[in-house]
Residue frames relative to the residue before (quaternion, step in Angstrom):
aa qw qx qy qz dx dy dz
X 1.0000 0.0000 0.0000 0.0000 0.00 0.00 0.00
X 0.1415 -0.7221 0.6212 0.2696 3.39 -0.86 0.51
X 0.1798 -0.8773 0.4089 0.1755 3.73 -1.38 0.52
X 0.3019 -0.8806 0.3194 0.1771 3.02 0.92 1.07
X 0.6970 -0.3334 0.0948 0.6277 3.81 0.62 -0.08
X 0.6180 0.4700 -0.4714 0.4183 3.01 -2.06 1.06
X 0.6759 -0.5833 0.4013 0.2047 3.29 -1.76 0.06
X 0.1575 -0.8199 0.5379 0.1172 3.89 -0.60 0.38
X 0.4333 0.6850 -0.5747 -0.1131 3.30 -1.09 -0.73
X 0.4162 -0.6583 0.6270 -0.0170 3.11 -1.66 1.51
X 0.1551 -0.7756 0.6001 -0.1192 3.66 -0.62 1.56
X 0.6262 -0.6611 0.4129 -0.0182 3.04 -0.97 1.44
X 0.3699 -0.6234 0.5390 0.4290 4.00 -0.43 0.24
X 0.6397 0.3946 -0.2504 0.6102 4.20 1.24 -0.30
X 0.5122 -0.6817 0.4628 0.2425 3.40 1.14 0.65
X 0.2028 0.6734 -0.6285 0.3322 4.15 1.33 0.55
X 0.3077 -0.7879 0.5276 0.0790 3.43 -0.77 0.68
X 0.0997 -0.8768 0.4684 -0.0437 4.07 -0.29 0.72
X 0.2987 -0.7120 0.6264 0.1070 4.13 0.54 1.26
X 0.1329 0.5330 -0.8303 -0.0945 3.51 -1.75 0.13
X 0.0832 -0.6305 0.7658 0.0954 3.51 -1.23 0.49
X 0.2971 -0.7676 0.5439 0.1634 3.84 -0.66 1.31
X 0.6419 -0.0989 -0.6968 -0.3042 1.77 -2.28 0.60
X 0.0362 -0.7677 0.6270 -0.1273 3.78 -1.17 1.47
X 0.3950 -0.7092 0.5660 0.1438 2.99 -1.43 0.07
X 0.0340 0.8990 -0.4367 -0.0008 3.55 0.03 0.75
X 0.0477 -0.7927 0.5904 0.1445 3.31 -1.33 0.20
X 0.4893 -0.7613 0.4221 -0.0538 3.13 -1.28 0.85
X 0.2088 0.6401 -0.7003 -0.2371 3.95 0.17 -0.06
X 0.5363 -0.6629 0.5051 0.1335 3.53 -1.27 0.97
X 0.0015 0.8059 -0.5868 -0.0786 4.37 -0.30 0.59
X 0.5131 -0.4877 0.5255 0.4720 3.62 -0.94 -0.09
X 0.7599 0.3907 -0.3756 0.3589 3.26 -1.24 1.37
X 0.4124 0.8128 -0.2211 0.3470 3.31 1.80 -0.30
X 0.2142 0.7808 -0.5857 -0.0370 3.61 -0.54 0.37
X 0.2702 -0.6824 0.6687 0.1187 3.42 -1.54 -0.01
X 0.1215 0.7341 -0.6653 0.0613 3.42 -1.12 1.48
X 0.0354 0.7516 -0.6583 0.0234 2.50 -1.08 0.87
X 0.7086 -0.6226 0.3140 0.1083 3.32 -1.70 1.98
X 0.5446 -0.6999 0.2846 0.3641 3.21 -0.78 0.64
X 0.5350 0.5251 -0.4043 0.5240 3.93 -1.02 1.13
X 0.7366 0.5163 -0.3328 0.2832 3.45 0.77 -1.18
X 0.1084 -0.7749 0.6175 0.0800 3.72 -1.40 0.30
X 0.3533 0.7428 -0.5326 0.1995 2.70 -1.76 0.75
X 0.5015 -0.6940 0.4917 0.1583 3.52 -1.31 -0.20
X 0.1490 -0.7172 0.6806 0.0127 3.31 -1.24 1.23
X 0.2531 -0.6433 0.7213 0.0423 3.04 -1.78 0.87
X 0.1389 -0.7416 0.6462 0.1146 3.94 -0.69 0.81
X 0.1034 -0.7540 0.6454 0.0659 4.18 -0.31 0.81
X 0.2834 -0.6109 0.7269 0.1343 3.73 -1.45 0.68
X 0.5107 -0.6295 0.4394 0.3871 3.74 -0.88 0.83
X 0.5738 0.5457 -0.4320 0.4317 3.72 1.00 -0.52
X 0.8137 0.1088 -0.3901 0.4170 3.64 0.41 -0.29
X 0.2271 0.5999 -0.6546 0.4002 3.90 0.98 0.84
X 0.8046 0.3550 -0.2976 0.3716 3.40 0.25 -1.32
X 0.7656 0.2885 -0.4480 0.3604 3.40 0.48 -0.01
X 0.2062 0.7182 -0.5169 0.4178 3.55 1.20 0.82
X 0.8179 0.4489 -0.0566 0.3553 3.10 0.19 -1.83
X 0.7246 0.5103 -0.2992 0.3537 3.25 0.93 -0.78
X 0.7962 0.2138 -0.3020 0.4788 3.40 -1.79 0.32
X 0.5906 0.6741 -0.3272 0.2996 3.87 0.58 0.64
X 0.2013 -0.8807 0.3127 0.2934 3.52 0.41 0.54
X 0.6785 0.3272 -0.4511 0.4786 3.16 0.96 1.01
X 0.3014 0.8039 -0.4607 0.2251 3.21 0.80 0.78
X 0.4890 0.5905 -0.4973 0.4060 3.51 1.35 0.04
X 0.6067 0.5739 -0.3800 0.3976 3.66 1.08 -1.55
X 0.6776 0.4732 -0.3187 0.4641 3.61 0.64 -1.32
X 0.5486 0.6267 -0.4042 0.3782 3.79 0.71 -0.60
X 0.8460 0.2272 -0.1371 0.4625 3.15 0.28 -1.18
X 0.4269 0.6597 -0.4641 0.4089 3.66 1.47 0.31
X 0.7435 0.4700 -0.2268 0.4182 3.58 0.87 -1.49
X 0.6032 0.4368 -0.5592 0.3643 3.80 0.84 -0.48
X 0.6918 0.5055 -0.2215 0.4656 4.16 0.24 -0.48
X 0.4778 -0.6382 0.5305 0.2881 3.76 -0.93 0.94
X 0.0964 0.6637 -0.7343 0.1053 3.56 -1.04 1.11
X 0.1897 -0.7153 0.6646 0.1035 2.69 -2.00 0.64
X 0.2816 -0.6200 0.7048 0.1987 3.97 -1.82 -0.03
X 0.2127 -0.6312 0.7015 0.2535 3.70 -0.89 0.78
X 0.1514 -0.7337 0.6281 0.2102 3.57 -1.26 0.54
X 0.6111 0.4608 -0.4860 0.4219 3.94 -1.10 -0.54
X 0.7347 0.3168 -0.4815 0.3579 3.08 -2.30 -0.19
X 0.8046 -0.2302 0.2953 0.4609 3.01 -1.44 -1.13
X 0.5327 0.5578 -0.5237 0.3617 4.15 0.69 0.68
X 0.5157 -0.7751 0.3598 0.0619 3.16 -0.41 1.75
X 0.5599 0.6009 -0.1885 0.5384 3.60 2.11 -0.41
X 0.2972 0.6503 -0.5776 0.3939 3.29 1.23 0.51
X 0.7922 0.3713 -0.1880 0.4463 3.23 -0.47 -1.96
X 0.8518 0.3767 -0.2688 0.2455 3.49 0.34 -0.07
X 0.3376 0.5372 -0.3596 0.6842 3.19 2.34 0.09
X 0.7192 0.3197 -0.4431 0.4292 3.76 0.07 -0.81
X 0.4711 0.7184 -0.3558 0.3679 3.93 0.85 -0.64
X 0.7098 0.5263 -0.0719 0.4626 3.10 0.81 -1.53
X 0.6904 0.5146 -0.1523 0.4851 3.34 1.19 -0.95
X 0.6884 0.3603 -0.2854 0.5611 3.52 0.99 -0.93
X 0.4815 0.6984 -0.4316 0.3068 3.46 0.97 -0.35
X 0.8001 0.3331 -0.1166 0.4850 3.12 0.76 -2.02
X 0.6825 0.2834 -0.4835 0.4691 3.64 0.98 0.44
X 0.5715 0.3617 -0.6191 0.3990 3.65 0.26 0.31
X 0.5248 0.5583 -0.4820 0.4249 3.96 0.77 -0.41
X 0.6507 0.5531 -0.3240 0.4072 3.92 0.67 -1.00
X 0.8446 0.3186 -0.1744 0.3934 3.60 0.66 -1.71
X 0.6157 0.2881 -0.2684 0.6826 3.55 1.54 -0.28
X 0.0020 -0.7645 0.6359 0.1057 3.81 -0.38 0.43
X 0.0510 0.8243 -0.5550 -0.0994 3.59 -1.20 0.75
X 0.5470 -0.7306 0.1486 0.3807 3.28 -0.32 0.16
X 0.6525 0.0813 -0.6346 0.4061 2.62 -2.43 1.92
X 0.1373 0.7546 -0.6364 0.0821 4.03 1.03 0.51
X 0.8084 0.3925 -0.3082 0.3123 3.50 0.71 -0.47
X 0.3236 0.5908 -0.4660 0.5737 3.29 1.62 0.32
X 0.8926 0.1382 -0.2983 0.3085 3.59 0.23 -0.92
X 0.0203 0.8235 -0.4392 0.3586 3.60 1.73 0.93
X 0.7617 0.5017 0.0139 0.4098 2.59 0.06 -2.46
X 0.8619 0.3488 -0.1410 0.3398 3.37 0.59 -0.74
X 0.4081 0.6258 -0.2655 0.6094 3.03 2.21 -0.23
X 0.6816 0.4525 -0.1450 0.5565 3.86 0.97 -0.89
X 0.6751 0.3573 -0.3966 0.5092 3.84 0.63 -0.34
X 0.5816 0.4422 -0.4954 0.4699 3.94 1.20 -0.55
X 0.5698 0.5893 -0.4159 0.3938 4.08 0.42 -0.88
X 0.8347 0.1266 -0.2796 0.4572 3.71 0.74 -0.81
X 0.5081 0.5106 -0.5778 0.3838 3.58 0.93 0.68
X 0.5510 0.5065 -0.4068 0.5237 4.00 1.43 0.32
X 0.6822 0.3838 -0.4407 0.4395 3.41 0.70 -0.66
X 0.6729 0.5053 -0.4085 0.3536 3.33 1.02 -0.69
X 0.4257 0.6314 -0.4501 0.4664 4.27 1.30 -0.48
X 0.7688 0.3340 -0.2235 0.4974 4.05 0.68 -1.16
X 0.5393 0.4647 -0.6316 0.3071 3.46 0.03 0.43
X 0.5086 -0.5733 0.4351 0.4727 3.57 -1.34 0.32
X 0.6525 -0.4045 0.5112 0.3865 3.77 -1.82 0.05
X 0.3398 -0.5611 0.6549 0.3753 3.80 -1.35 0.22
X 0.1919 -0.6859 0.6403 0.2876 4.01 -0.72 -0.06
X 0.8512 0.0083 0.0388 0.5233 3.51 0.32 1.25
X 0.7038 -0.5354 0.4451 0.1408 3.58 -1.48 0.45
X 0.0241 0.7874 -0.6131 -0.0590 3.15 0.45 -1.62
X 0.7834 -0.4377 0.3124 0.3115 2.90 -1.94 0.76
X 0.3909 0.6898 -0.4725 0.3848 4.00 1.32 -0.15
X 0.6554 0.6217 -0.3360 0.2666 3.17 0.28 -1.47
X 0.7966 0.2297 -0.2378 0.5061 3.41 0.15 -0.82
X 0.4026 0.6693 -0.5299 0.3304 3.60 0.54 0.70
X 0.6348 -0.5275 0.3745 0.4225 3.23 -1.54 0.77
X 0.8082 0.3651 -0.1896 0.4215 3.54 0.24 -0.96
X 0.6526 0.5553 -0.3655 0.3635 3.53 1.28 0.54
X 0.6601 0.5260 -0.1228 0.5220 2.37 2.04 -0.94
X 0.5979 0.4758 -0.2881 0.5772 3.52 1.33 -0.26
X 0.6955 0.4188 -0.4066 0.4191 3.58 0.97 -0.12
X 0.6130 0.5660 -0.3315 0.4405 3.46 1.59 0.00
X 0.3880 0.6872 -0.1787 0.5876 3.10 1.98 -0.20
X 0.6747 0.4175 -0.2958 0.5320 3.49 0.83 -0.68
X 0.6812 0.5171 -0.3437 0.3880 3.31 0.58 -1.97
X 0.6894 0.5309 -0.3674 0.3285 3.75 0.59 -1.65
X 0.6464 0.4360 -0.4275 0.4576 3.91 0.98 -1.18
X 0.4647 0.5750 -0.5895 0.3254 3.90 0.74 -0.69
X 0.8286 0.4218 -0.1384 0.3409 3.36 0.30 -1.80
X 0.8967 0.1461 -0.0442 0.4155 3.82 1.09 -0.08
X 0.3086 0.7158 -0.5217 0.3468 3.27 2.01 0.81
X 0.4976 0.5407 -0.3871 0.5570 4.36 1.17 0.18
X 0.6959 0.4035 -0.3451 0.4836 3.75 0.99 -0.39
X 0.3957 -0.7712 0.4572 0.1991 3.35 1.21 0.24
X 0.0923 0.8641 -0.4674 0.1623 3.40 1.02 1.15
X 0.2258 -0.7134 0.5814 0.3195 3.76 -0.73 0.38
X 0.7235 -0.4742 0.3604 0.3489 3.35 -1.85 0.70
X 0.6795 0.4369 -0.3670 0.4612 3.81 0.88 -0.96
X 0.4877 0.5387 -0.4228 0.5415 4.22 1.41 0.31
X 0.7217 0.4224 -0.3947 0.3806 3.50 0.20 -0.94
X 0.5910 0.6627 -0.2367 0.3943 3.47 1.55 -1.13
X 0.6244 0.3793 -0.3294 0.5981 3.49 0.83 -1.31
X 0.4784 0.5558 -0.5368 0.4172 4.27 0.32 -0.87
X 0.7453 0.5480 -0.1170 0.3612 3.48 0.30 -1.53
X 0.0865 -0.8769 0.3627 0.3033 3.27 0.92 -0.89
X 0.2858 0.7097 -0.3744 0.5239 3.19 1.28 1.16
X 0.3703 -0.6575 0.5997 0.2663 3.88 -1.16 0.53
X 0.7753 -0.4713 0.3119 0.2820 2.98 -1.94 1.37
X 0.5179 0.6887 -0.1754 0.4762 3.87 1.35 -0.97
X 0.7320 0.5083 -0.0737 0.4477 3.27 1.12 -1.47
X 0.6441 0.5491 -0.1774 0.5021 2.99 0.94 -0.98
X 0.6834 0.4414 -0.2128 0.5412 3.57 0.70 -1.55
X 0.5878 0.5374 -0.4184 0.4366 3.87 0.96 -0.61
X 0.6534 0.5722 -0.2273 0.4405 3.75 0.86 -1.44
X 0.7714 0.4137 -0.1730 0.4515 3.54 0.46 -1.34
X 0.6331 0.4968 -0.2902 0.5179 3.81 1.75 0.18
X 0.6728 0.4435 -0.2995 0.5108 3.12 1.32 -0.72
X 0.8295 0.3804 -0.2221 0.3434 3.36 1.31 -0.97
X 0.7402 0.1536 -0.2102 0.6200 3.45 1.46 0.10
X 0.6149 -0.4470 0.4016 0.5107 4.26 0.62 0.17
X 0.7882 0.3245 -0.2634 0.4517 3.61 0.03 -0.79
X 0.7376 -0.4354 0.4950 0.1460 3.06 -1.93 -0.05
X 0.6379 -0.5044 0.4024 0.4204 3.79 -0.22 0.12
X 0.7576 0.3544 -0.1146 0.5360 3.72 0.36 -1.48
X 0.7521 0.4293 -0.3627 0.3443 3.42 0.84 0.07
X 0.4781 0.5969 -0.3189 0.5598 3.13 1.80 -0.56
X 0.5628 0.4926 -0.4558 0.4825 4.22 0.95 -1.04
X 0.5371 0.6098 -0.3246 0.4840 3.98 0.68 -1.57
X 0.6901 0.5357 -0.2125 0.4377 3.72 0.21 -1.07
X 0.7549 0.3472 -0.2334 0.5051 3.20 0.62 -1.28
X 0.5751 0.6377 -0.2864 0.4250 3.31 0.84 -0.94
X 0.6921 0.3660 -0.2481 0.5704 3.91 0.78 -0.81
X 0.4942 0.5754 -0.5009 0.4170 3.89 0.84 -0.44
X 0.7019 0.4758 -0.3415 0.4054 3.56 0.78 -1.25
X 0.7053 0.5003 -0.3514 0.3589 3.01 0.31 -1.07
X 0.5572 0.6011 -0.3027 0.4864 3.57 0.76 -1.17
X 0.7283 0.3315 -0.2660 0.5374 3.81 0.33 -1.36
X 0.5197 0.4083 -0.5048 0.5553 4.62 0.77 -0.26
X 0.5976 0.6076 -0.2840 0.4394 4.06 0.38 -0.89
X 0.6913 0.0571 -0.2119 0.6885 4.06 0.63 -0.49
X 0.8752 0.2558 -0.3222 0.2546 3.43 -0.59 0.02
X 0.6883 0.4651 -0.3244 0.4525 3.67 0.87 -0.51
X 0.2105 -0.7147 0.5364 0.3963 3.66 -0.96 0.09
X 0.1536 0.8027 -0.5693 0.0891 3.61 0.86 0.50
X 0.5009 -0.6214 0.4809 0.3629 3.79 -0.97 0.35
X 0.5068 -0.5031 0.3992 0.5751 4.02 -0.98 0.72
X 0.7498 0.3338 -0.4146 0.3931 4.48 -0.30 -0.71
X 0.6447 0.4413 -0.5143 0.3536 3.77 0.97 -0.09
X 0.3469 0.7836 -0.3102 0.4117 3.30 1.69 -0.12
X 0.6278 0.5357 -0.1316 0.5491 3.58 0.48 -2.13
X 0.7908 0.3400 -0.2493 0.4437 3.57 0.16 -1.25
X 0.7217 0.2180 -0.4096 0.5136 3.73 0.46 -0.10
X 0.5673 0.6269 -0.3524 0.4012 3.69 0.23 0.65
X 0.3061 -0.8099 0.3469 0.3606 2.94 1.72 -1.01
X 0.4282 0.6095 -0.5874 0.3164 3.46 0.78 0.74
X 0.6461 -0.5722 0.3768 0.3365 3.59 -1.54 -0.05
X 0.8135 0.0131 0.1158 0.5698 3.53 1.56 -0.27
X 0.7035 -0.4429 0.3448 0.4360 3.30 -1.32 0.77
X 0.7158 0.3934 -0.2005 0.5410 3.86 0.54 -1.89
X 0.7025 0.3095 -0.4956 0.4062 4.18 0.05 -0.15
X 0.5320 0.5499 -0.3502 0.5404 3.92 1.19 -0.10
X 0.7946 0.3130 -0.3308 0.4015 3.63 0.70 -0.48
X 0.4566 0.6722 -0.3097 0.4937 3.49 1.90 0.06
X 0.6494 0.5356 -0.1976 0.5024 3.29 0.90 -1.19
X 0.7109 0.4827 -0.3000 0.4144 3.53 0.49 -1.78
X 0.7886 0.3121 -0.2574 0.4630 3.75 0.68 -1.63
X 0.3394 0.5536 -0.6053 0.4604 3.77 0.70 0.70
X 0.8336 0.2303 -0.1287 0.4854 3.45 -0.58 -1.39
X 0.8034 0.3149 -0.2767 0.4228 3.74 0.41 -0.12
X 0.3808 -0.8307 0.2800 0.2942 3.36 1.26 -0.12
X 0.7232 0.3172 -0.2012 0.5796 3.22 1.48 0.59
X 0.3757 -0.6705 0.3754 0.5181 3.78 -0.40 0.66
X 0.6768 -0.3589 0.4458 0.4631 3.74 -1.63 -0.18
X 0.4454 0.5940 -0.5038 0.4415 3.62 0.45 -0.55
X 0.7138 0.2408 -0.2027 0.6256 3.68 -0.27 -1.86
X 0.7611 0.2707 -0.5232 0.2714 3.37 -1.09 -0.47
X 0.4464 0.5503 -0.5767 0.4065 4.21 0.81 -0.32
X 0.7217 0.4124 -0.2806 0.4800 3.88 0.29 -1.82
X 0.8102 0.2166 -0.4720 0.2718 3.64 0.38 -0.09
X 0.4882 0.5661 -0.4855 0.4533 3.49 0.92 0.82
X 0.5902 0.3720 -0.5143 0.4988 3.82 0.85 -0.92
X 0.6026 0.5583 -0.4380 0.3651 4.48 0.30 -0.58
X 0.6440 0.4828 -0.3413 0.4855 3.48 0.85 -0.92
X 0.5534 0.6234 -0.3433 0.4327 3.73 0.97 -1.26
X 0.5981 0.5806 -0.2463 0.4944 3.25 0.65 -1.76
X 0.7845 0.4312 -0.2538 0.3663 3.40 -0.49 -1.38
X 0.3309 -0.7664 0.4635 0.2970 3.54 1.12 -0.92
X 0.4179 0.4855 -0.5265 0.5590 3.58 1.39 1.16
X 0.2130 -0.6473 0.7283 0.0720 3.15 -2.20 0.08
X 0.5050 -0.5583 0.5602 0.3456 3.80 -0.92 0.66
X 0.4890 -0.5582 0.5963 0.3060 3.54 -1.37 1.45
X 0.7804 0.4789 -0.2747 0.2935 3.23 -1.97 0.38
X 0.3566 -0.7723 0.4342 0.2965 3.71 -0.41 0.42
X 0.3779 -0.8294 0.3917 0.1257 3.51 -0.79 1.81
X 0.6487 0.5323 -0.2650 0.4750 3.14 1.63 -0.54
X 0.2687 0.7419 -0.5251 0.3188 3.94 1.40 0.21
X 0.2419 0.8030 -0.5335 0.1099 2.95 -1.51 1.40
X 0.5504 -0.3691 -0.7264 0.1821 2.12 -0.86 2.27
C-alpha cells in the first residue's frame, strides 16, 4: 500500500499492532485475521496481489532471489523530502490502477511489470545488513538461503553440488540441512519447486503444454510430460482439465497449492 498522508495501523491475527505515519510505502504478506485502520483524514492506496501473479512478477529476473526473500516479511520505503522514489512509487501505482480499470491490451504484461519496479524500490529503501554474523552458518540460515537461491535458479536447472558450492558448503552439507530443515533432501525440494511452476503456468496461463517445457527449461513438450506425470501422477494435459472443471464447478482443492517447501 502506498500511504500518501495521515495515519495507519495494521493489526495482527495476535492483535501485534503496526503504526504507519504517511507518506510510505508498505508491504504486507497478508494472513487470515488481518486488518487495516486507518484514522480519520488519511489517504491512499492498496494493492491486493494473489501469489500466482507474485510469481510471475518475480520470475525470469536475476534479482528475483533478493525480492524473494524481501516479500515474505513486512517492509517498508519512507517517501517525500529528499527520497527521489516518491514520484516513481506513486507512478507505479497509478499505472497499475489505470491499467486495472481501463485494461488494454497485454495490461497485464504491463501490471506485472509496473509491480516488479515498486519492489525493486522498496527493495533500494531497506537498510544494508553490516555483515552476517554468527547466523549465517546456521541450519535455518543456511537452508533459507537455499530456498531464496532455488527461487532464483530452479529454471537454470542447477545441480545440487552448484547450489552447494553457491553456498559454500559441501554437497553432504547441504543434503544434511535440507533434512533436518524441511524432511527431504536437496534435489527433491529443486523437483518440488520445479512442479509448483509448472502447476501455477497450468491454472492460470493459456500458454501451450511445449510453450510451457520451454519456459521451465525442459527439452520438449514429451520430456515435460514424462517428468510432470512422474512426480504428479498425471500428465499436465489431465491435471490442466482437472483444474479448468474444478474452476468451472466453483470448488478448489483444500490446503494451500502454492506451499513452498
Amino acid at each position: 500500500m502506498i500511504l500518501e498522508k495521515g495515519e495507519a495501523v495494521l493489526l495482527s491475527s495476535n492483535d501485534a499492532v503496526l503504526p504507519m505515519s504517511g507518506p510510505v510505502m508498505g508491504w504486507f504478506p497478508w494472513r487470515e485475521g488481518m486488518r487495516l485502520e486507518l484514522a480519520a483524514g488519511a489517504q491512499g492506496t492498496h494493492l491486493l496481489l494473489g501469489i500466482a501473479t507474485l510469481n510471475r512478477v518475480l520470475q525470469r529476473h536475476a534479482e528475483a532471489t533478493q525480492l524473494r526473500f524481501l516479500v515474505e516479511r513486512p517492509a517498508f520505503i519512507r517517501l517525500g523530502g529528499d527520497n527521489a522514489a516518491g514520484d516513481a512509487v506513486a507512478a507505479c501505482f497509478n499505472g497499475v490502477l489505470r491499467e486495472t480499470l481501463t485494461p488494454g491490451p497485454m495490461s497485464s504484461a504491463v501490471v506485472e511489470s509496473l509491480l516488479h519496479v515498486l519492489l525493486v524500490h522498496l527493495h533500494r529503501g531497506q537498510p544494508t545488513s553490516n555483515g552476517a554474523g554468527s547466523e549465517a552458518g546456521s541450519i535455518t540460515a543456511l537452508a533459507e538461503r537455499f530456498r531464496v537461491l532455488v527461487e532464483g535458479h530452479f529454471r537454470d536447472r542447477w545441480t545440487v553440488a552448484r547450489y552447494a558450492a553457491e553456498l559454500g558448503i559441501s554437497r553432504d552439507r547441504l543434503n544434511d540441512i535440507c533434512i533436518r530443515a524441511h524432511g527431504r533432501p536437496p534435489a527433491r525440494l529443486i523437483r518440488e519447486r520445479l512442479m509448483l511452476e509448472a502447476r501455477i503456468y497450468l491454472e492460470n496461463s493459456p500458454l501451450a503444454l511445449g510453450q510451457i517445457a520451454d519456459v521451465l527449461g525442459f527439452a520438449g513438450a514429451s520430456q515435460f510430460n514424462r517428468v510432470f506425470k512422474a512426480l504428479q501422477g498425471r500428465s499436465p494435459g489431465r491435471y490442466r482439465e482437472e483444474q479448468r472443471r474444478l474452476a468451472k464447478a466453483g470448488s478448489a482443492p483444500a490446503g494451500a497449492p502454492y506451499a513452498w517447501p
